[in-house]
Each structure stands twice: as C-alpha cells, then as structure tokens.
C-alpha positions in Angstrom: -36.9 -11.8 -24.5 -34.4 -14.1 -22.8 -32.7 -15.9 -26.0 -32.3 -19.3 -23.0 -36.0 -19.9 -23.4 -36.3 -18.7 -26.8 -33.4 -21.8 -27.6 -35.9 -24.7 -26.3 -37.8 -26.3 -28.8 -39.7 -29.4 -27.9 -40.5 -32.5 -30.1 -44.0 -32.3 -31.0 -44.1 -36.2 -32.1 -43.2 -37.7 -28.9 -40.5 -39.9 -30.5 -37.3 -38.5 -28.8 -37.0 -35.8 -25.5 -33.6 -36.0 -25.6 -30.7 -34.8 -27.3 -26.9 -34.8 -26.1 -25.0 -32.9 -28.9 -21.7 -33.7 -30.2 -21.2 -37.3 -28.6 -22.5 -39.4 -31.5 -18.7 -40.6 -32.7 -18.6 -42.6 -29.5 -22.1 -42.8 -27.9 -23.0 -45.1 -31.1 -26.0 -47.1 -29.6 -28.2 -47.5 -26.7 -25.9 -49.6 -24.6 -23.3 -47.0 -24.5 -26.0 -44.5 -23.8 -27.6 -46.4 -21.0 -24.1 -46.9 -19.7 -23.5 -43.4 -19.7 -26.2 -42.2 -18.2 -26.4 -45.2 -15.9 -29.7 -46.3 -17.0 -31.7 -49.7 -18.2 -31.2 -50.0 -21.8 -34.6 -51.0 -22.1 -35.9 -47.4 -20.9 -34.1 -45.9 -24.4 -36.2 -46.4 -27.7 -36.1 -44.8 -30.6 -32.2 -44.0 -30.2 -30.9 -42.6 -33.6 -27.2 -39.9 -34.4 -27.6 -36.8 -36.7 -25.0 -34.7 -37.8 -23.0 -36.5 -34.9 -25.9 -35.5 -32.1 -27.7 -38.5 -30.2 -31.5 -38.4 -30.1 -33.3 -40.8 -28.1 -36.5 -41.1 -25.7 -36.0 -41.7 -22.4 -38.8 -43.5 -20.7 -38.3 -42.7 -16.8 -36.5 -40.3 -14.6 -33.1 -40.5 -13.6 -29.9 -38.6 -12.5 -26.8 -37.7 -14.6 -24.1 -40.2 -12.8 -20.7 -38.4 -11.1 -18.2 -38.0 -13.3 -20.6 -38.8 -16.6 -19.2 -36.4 -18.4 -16.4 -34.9 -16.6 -13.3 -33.4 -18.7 -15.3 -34.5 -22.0 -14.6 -32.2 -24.9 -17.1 -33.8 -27.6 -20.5 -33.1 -25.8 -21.9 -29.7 -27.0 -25.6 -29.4 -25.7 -27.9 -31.5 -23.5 -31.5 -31.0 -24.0 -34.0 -32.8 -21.4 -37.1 -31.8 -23.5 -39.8 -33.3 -20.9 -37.7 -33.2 -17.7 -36.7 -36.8 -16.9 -32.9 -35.7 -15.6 -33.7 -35.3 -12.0 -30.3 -34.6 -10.1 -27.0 -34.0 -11.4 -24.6 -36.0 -9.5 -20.8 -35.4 -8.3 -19.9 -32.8 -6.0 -16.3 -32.2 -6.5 -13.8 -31.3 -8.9 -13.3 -35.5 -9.5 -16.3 -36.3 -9.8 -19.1 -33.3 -10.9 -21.0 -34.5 -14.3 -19.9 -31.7 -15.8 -17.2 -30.5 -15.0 -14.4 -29.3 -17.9 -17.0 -29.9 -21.0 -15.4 -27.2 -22.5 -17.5 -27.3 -25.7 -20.4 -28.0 -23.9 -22.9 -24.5 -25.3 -26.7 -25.1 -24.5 -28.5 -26.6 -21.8 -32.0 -27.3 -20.3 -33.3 -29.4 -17.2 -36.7 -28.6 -16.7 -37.0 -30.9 -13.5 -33.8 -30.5 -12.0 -34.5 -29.3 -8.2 -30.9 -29.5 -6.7 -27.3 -28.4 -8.1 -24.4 -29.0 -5.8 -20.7 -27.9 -6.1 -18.3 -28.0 -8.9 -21.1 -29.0 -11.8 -20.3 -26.8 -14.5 -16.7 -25.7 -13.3 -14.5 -24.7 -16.1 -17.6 -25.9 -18.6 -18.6 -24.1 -22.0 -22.0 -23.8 -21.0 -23.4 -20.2 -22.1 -27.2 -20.9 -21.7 -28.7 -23.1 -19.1 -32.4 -23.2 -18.3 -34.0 -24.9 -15.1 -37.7 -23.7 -14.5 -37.8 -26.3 -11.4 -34.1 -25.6 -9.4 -34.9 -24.1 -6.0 -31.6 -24.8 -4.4 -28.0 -24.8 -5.7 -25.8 -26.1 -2.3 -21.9 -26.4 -2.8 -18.8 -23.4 -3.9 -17.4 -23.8 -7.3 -21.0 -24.6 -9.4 -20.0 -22.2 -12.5 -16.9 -20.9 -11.7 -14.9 -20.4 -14.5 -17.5 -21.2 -17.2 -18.3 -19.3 -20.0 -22.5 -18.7 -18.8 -23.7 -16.0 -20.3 -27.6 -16.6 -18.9 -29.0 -18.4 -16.0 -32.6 -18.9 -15.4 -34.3 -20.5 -12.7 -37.7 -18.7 -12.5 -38.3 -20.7 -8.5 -34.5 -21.0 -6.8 -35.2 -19.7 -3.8 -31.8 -20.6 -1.9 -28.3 -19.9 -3.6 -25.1 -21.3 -1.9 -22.2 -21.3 -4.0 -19.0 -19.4 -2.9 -16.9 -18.6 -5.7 -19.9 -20.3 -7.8 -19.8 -17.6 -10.6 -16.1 -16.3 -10.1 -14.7 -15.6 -13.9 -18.1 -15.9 -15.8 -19.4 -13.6 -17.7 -22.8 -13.4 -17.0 -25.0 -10.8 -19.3 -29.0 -12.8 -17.5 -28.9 -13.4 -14.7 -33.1 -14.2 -13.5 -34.2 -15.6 -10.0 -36.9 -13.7 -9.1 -37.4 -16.0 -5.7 -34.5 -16.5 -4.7 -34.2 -14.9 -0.5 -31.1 -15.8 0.4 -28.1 -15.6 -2.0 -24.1 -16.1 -1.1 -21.5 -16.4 -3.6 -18.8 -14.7 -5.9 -20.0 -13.3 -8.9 -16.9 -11.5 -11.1 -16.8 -10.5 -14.8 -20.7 -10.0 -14.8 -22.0 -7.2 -17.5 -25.0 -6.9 -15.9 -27.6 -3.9 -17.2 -29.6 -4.7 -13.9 -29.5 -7.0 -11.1 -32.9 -7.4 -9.5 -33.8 -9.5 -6.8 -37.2 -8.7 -5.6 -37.3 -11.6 -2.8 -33.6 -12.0 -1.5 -33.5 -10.6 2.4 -30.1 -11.8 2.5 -27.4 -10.9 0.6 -24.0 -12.3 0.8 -22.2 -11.4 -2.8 -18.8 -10.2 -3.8 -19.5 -8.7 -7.0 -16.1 -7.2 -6.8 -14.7 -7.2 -11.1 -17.8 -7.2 -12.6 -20.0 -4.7 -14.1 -23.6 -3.7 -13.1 -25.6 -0.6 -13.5 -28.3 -0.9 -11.2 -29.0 -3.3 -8.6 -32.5 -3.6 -6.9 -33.2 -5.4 -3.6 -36.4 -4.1 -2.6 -37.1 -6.8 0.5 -33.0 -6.8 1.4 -32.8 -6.7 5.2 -28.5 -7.7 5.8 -25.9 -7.6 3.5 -23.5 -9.5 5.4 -20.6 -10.0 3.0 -17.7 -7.7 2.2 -18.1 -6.3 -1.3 -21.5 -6.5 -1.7 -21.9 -3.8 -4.2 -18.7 -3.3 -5.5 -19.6 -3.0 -9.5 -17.7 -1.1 -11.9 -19.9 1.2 -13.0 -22.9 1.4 -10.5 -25.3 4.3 -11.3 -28.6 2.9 -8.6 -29.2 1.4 -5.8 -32.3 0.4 -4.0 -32.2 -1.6 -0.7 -35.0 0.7 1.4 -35.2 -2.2 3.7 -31.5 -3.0 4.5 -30.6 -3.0 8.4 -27.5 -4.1 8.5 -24.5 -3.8 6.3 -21.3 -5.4 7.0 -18.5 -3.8 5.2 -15.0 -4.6 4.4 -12.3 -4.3 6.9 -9.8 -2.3 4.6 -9.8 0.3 1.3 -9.4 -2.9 -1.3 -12.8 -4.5 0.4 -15.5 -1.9 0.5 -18.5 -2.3 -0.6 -18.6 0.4 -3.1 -15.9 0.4 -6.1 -14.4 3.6 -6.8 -16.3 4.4 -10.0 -19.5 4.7 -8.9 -21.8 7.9 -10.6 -24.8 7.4 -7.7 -25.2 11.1 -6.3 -26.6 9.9 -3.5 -26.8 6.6 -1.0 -30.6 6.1 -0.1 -31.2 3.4 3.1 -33.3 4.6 5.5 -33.5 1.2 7.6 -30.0 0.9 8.0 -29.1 0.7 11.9 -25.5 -1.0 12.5 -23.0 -0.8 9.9 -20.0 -3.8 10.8 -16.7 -4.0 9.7 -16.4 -0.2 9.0 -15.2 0.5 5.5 -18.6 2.1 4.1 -17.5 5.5 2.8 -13.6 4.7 1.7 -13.4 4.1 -2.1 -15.8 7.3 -2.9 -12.9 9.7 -4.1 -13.3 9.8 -7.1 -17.3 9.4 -6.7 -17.8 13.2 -8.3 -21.3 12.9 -7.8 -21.9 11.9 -4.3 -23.4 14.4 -2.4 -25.9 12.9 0.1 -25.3 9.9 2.3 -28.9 9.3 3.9 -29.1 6.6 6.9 -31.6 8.1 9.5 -31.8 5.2 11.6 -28.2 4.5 12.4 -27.4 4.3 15.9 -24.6 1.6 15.8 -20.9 1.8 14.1 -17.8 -0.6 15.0 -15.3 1.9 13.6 -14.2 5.4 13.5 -13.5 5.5 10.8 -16.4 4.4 8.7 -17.2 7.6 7.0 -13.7 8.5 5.9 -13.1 9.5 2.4 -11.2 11.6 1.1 -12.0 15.3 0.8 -12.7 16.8 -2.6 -16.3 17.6 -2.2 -18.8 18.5 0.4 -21.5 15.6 1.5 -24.1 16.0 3.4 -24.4 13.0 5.8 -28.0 12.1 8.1 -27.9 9.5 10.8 -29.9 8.9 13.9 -29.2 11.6 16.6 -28.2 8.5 19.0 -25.4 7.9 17.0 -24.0 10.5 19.1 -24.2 9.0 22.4 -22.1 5.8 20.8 -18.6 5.3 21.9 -17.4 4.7 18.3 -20.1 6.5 16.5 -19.4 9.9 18.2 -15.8 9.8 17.1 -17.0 8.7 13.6 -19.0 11.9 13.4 -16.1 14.1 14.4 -14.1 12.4 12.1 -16.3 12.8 9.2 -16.9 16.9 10.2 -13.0 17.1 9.7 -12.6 15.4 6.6 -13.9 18.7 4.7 -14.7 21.9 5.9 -18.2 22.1 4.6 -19.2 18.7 5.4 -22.5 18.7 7.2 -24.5 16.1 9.2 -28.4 16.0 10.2 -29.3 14.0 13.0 -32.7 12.1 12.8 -34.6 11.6 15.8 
C-alpha cells in the first residue's frame, strides 16, 4: 500500500479541511491566513492553532499565491482535505509557492489540475498526493526536493526538465500519463511502469531501477533513457524509434546492467548511434533482438567491446543501408564468434 494515501485522513465533522502545519507562531488569526493565501477573510471560519498547526475551513476554491510560501522554513505539511486549492501559482525560482520550504514533509491537493516550474524546488516535501493533476508544464518542479512518493493516479502529460534531478524517489505512480520528458536522478525505484506513455523523453542517468515497463512506448527520443544502475528488465515491445546518445558517457544503457538479452521487435531507426557502447561489463548479454531495423545513422552503433559473443537479429534491409551495412561489418569484427540473423 502506498503510505501517501494511507497519510490522508479527512475530518469527519466538517468543521476544518484544512491544515498548514508548523506556521501557527506567525499565522495567529484569520487575517493573516487570508492574507497568506490571498483570500476573503470572511471565507475562513472556524480558524483555531494546535501544537503550533493552523486548522481552519475554507469555504470556496482558490489558488496558493506566487511566492506564498517561498524560502519559508516553519511550514511542515499542507493538507487540502476537500480540494478547494485549485492552482499553485509562481513559476520561477522568485516566485513558485513553494519553493525552499525545506521543512515542508506531507502534502495533498486533491483538485489541483496544473503544476508549473520551480513549485517544490529545493522543498522538504517527501509525500505529495494529487488524484486530479493531469499536467505538470515547466523544468525545475521537484528538483532537488527530498520526494520520496508522487501520486497522481490521472497526469496524463509530464513536462519538467530537470523536474526530479537530485530526488530520491522510492513511488513513483502515473498510470496515464503518454507523454513524459524530464530528468529523474537518485531514484530507487523497484519498478518503473508506465502502461500509457508512447513517448518517452527521460534521463534516468544516477538513479536506480530494476525493471522498467512501457508496454504502449512507441519513441524514446531522449539520450539516457534507460540508463539505471542496476537494470535487470525491460519491456518496450512497441518502441520504433530510439534515439541514443552521441558518445560512451550518454548511452542509453549504464554499464551495470544484468538483462541477458534486449527484446524490441518494433524498433526500425535507431538515431544518434550509441546503442550497444556501455555493455562491457554487461556479463550476461547475449541476444540483442531488433527484427525490424532497417535504419542506423552511425557505424558504429553496435560497438562494444569484445569479451563475449552476442548474437545480434535485425531486418535483412539493413544491409542495403549505407551506414547500416558498415555497422554490420563492424559489429562481425568486434568478436570472432559474433553472429547476426537477418529478418525478412
């Protein structure tokens, strides 16, 4: 069970949905809460500070102001029971709501739809649920954080470069999410499914995943795409095109990898033509399986170096490619029992 939802109990006697922990030694009243959250007084009743937490109930929706709580070190959770927070505002380092709350833990936003850039940069925040977010829009949104699980059960659309550089992520759940580009580094990850992305534009390069499943995948268009420490599965039986990194330091397979063998039997153009370089020390590759490949924009794309046989099948037109034909020989050189099976 994901401890995020386990973490959200709601008030049962309708007298408070909110609570914003840890501000209570300044946030003293319902003036300086409405001014906070730049809101009528008159929508706050039944405003009351325990063990330095603000409870209160907030009568109508409205959005966290830019800047609200930028750089501040008191706030430690901010729970919007029955989803009246609507849009967190501020979409730079000067002005995102969130920004440097350090000591900020637990959060949940039920109705929040959109996050931009920069909201929870360099923030405490380990937890954070939003059943409603379909879109986060804008680099930087987590980067440097301490989240440990996100979960947003409808994002469908994930923009955010660099947005989880430096976190160490151990949930990480958007089941609907099809198009996904950003930076995700000092992940422990046991699995990394994504059952609806067709594109995928990630450098996981730092962090550590075991298996990573992309059943509906069509392009990974981004250098480093599955470049995990410690990568024992793959599945992408629908990937067509894979860009790869243009030098040993960006491929998109680390150099610890124990798969035995690389499984895509869509794949037809490989771009930017590191695919095979950082598999040295992969002792268990044996079979690299891409029957439909007819297009290569480097001779080099299968290069590796040559401590163990592999067994490599790709579309018998590969041949009759300018690059791809010199790619083949290459590879049939690299060790002498190499082999390669062309797939009509």
């Amino acid at each position: 069970m994901i401890n995020t939802l386990n973490k959200q109990v709601y008030s049962r006697n309708y007298r408070t949905n909110t609570k914003i922990g840890g501000i209570g030694a300044t946030i003293v009243s319902k003036s300086s809460l409405a001014t906070k959250l730049g809101i009528s007084e008159t929508w706050i009743s039944n405003f009351s500070i325990s063990s330095n937490d603000v409870y209160c109930n907030i009568r109508y929706d409205y959005n966290i102001p830019s800047g609200a709580f930028l750089n501040n070190l008191e706030i430690t959770s901010f729970f919007d029971y029955s989803g009246k927070v609507i849009q967190l505002l501020g979409s730079n380092a000067n002005s995102a709501c969130f920004k440097g709350t350090t000591n900020l833990i637990d959060g949940t936003l039920p109705k929040v739809n959109t996050m931009l850039g920069f909201v929870f940069y360099e923030s405490g925040i380990e937890n954070l649920f939003c059943a409603e977010l379909t879109t986060i829009n804008g680099p930087w949104t987590f980067r440097n954080s301490n989240l440990k699980q996100f979960v947003a059960p409808i994002l469908t659309s994930l923009y955010s470069p660099a947005g989880f550089s430096n976190v160490p992520l151990e949930v990480f759940y958007a089941p609907k999410c099809t198009y996904i580009e950003t930076n995700m580094s000092n992940a422990i990850l046991d699995h990394l499914h994504l059952p609806e992305v067709i594109t995928y534009r990630m450098n996981n390069y730092g962090s550590t995943i075991s298996s990573i499943d992309l059943p509906k995948c069509k392009y990974v268009t981004r250098i480093g795409g599955f470049r995990v420490n410690g990568l024992t599965s793959l599945n992408a039986p629908l990937l067509e095109e894979l860009e790869c990194g243009n030098n040993t330091g960006s491929s998109p397979f680390a150099d610890d990898a124990t798969i035995s063998s690389l499984n895509f039997p869509s794949l037809t153009k490989l771009t930017r033509n590191f695919f095979l370089n950082n598999t040295d020390s992969w002792v268990n590759l044996t079979d690299v399986y891409c029957p439909n490949l007819i297009e290569v924009d480097w001779d080099q794309c299968f290069t590796f170096a040559a401590k163990r046989p592999i067994t490599l099948t790709v579309n018998t037109e590969l041949q009759n490619h300018p690059i791809g034909s010199l790619a083949i020989a290459r590879f049939l050189s690299y060790h002498p029992d190499n082999i390669i099976i062309f797939s009509n």
